[in-house]
N, C-alpha and C positions, 0 to 999 in steps of 0.2 A: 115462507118456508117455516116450517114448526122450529119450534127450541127443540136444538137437540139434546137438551136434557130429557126432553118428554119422551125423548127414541132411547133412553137409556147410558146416554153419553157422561158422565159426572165430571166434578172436575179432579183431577190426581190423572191415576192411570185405569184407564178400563178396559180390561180385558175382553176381548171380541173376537169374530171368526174372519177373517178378511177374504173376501173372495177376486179374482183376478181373472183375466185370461190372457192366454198364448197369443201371438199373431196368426198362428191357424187356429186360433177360434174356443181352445181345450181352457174346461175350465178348472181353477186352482182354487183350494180353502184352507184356510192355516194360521192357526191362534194367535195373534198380537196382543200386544200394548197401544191403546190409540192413548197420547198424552194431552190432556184439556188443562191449558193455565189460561182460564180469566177469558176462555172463549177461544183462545187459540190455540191451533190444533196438529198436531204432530205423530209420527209415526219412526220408528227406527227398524230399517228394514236390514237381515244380516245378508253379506256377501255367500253366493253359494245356493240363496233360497230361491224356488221356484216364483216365490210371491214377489222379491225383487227386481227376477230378469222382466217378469208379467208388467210390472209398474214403470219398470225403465222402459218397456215397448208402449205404452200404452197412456201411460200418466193417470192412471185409474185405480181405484181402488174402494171397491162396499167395505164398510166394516157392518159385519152383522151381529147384532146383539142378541143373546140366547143365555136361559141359564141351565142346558141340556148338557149335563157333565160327559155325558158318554158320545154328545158329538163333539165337543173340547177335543177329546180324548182320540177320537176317529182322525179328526182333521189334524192332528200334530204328528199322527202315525202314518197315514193313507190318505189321500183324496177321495171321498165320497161317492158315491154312487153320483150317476148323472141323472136319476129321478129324483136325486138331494137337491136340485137345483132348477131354478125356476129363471125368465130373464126379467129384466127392466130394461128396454129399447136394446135389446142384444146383448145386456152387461148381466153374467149373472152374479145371484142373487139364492141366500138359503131360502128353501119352501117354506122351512119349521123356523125361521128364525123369529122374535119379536118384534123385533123391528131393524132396518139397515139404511144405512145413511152412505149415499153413492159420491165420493171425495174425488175431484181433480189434485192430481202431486205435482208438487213442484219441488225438485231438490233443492234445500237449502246447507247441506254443510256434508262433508267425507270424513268419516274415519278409517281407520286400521280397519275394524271387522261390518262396520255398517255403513251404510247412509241415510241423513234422517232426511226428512221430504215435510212440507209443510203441506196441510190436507185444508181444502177448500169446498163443502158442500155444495153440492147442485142439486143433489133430490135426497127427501126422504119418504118412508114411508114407516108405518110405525101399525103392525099387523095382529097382535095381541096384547094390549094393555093392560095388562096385568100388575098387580102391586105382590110384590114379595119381601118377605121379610130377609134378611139376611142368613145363610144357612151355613154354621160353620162348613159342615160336611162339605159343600162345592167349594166353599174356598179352598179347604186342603185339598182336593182335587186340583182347582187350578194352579195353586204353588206346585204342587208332585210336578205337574204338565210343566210349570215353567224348567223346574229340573231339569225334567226328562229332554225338556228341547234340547239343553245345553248337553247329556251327554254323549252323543256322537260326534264333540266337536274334537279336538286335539285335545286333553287334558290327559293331568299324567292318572294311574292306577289309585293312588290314592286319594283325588277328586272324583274320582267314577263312585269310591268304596262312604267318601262321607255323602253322594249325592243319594246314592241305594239307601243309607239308613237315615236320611232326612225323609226321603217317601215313603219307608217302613215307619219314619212318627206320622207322618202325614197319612196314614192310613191306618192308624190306631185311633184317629182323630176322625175320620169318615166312620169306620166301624162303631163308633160312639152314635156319632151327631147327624150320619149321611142318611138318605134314604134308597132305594132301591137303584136307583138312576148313578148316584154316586158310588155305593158300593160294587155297582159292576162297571164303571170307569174307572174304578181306582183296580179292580182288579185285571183290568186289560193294563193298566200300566204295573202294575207288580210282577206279572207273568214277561212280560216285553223287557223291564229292567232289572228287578230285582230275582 
């Protein structure tokens, strides 16, 4: 099996599209954190999420690596068109993605809002190899995105009002540093939240 560092996997937290399905078969995509310390590999999935009930059924989960800001942006809003998705022996899988790596879970611990799952490879495939330099512009994208996931959760008016002017800096910082792809994923989230 390749390193999945070469699929894009680092170690810290890296941001990816996790794709699942239903037990009738429907497929699900929506932004995570996969957590890598020293090879080993983690995910914290929240109570409530589509991608949670999908992995409790199924014990499966792609995480897809892309650095396409505007489908970050799609998948944390909507589920995707079903031409966005391609299968791997029935499991899908993004069409555009760089590369994705197909993880068996195993829950290992319960919290209050999550539970985290310990992720074990059995395929990868790794589809555009590409070297990219670092672009601020997508990362304040994907900070905004982490926000925005967080604000339809319970919090009071005045975490909704600091979370809108952290994606209003975070988009003065895409407006600078983003390019085309970025600035119009930062503006489907500014229209949606702020």
């Amino acid at each position: 099996m390749a390193d999945l560092r070469d699929a894009g996997l680092r170690e810290g937290i890296t941001e990816v599209i996790a794709t699942t399905y239903s037990i009738s078969g429907e497929p699900n995509a929506a932004p995570v954190g996969i957590h890598n310390e020293a090879g080993r590999y983690c995910v914290a999935l929240y109570r409530g999420s589509k991608t949670l009930s999908n992995v409790k059924a199924t014990m499966q989960l792609a995480a897809n690596v892309t650095d396409d800001a505007v489908l970050f942006v799609r998948t944390l809003l909507d589920n995707p068109e079903a031409s966005d998705f391609s299968r791997f022996h029935g499991f899908p899988v993004l069409r555009n993605a760089n590369s994705w790596i197909l993880f068996r879970c195993r829950e290992i611990e319960e919290r209050a809002d999550y539970l985290l799952f310990m992720l074990n490879p059995l395929a990868v495939a790794i589809l555009n190899k590409k070297t990219c330099a670092v672009n601020r512009g997508l990362n304040a994208v994907i900070e905004a995105a982490i926000l925005a996931s967080r604000y339809d959760i319970q919090i009071s008016a005045d975490v909704r009002e600091r979370i809108k002017e952290q994606i209003r800096d975070y988009a003065r910082i895409v407006e600078r540093c983003g390019g085309r792809s970025e600035k119009e994923a930062m503006r489907i989230l500014i229209q949606r939240f702020v």
